[in-house]
C-alpha positions as CSV (number, residue, x, y, z in Angstrom):
1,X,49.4,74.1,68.3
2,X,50.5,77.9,67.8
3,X,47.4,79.1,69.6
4,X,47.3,76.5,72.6
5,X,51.2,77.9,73.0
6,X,50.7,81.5,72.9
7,X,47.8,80.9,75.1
8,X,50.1,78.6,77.3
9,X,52.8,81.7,77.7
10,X,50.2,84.1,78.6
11,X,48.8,82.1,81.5
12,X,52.1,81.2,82.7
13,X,54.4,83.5,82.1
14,X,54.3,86.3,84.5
15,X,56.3,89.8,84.5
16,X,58.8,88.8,87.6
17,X,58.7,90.6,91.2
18,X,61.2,93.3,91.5
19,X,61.3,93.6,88.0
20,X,62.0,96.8,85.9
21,X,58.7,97.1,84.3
22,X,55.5,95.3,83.6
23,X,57.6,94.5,80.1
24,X,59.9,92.6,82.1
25,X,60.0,88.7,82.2
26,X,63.4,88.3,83.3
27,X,65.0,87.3,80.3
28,X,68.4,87.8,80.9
29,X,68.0,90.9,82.7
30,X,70.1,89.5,86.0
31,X,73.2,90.9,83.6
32,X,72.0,93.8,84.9
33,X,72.0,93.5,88.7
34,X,75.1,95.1,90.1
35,X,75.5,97.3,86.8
36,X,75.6,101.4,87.3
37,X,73.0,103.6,85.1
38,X,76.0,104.7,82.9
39,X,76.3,101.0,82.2
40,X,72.8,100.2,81.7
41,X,72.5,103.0,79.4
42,X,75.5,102.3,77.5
43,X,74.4,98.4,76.8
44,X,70.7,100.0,76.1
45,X,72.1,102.2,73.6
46,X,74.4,99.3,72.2
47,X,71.2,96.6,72.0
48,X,69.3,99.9,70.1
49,X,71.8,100.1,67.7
50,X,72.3,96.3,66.8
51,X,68.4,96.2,66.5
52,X,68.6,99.0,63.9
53,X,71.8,97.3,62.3
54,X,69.3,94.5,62.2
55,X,66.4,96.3,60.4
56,X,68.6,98.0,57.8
57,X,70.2,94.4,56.9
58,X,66.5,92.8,56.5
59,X,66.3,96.1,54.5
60,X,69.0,95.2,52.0
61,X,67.7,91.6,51.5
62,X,63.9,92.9,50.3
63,X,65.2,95.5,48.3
64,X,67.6,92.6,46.6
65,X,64.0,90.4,46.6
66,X,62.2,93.4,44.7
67,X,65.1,94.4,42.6
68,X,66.0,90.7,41.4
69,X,63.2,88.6,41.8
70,X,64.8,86.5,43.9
71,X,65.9,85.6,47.5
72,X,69.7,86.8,48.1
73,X,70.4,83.2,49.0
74,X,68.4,82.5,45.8
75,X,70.2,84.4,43.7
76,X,74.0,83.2,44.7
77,X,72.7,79.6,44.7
78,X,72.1,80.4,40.9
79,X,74.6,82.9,39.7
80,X,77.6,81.7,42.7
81,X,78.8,83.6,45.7
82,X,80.9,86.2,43.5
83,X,78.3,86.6,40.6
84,X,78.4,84.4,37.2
85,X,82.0,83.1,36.5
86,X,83.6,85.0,33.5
């Protein structure tokens, strides 16, 4: 099923006329219509940032995995939201 779908989007799914690159599918790039390059820059820069926010937070939870043993979600399920109770 996984195959026959990716296959599906790569027949179907086409890179839109107009668009800003080869990249672009239209995926909610119409925000951008109307929008000067300082504004398109800033909500690049902003979308760059949150990705990296992103990263550093999956980050955290292996480093927690390899530290532990466990999953963070794991690990309060057994030892409670705040750590063991006293």
């Amino acid at each position: 099923q996984l195959v026959a779908f990716i296959g599906a989007h790569e027949i179907l799914v086409k890179p839109r006329a107009n668009g800003m690159g080869t990249y672009d599918f239209g995926f909610g790039s119409e925000l951008l219509e109307g929008a000067d390059d300082a504004e398109i820059q800033r909500r690049q820069t902003s979308e760059r940032n949150n990705g990296r926010l992103a990263m550093m937070a999956v980050l955290g939870m292996m480093w927690q995995d390899g530290t532990f043993g466990m999953s963070p979600f794991a690990l309060m399920r057994e030892t409670g939201l705040w750590g063991p109770n006293i």
